[in-house]
N, C-alpha and C positions, 0 to 999 in steps of 0.2 A: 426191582420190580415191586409194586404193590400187591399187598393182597386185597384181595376183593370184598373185605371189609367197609362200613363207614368210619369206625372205630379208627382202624391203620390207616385209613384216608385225611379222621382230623386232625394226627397225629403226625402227619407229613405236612401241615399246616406250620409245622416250627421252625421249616428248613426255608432254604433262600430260591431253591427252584421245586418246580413240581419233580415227583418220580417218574423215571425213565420208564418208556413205556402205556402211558396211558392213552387213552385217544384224547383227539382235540376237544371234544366235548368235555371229557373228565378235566384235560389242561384248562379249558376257559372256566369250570366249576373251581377250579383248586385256586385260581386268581382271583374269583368271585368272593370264594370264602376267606380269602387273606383282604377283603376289600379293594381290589383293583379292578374297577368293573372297567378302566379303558382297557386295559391287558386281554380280560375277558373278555370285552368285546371286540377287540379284534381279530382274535381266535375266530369265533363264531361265523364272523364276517366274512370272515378268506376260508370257507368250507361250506362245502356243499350234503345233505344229509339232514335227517329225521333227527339227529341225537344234535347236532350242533342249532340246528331249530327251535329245538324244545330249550335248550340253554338261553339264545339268544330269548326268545317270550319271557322266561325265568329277569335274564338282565333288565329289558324294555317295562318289565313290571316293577322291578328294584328304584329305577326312574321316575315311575310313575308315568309311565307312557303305555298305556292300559288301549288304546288305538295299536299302536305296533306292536306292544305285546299279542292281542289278539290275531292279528297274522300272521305272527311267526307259529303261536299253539294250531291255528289252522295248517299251516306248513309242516307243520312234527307228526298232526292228525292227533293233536292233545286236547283235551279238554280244557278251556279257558280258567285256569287256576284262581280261588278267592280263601287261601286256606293263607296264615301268616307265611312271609317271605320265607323267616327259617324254615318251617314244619315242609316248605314247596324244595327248597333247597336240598335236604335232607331226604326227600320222596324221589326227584331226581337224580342224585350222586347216587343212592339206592342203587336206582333200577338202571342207573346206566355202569354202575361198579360190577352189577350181578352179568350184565348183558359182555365187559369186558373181559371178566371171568370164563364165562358160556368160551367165548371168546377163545381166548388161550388155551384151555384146557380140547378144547379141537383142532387145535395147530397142531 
């Protein structure tokens, strides 16, 4: 299991799969940041949800597809991102690492 760090999340960047455990959202974010945005995006695609929405906008922006990006951030209920890809990247793994955290520690 990861911990709820960014830090132990880009550090698990070095291995050949994601940690056991995370949600879909964080799996399509850890493929994203290994540069595998088909991986990623199909993660995104086969899940329903606010946090796999915000991901997918994140990838259709990676693309330059700034039309689809804007409906999936309207889908998430996120504001249409114009901050560098990393610093967006980095914003989401955040706040969806803290949210997987929240998470566990109520199971």
């Amino acid at each position: 299991m990861l911990s709820t760090s960014f830090a132990a999340f880009e550090r698990s960047l070095s291995r050949n799969k994601p940690p056991a455990g995370l949600s879909p959202a964080l799996v399509a974010l850890w493929w994203a940041s290994k540069g595998d945005w088909d991986t990623a995006h199909g993660i995104v695609m086969d899940e329903d949800g606010k946090d796999c929405a915000w991901v997918h906008a994140y990838l259709h922006r990676v693309e330059a597809d700034l039309s689809n990006a804007r409906y999936w951030y309207n889908r998430a209920n996120q504001p249409v991102a114009n901050c560098a890809l990393a610093t967006e990247l980095r914003a989401i793994t955040t706040a969806l690492l803290g949210a997987h955290g929240r998470r566990r520690r109520s199971s």
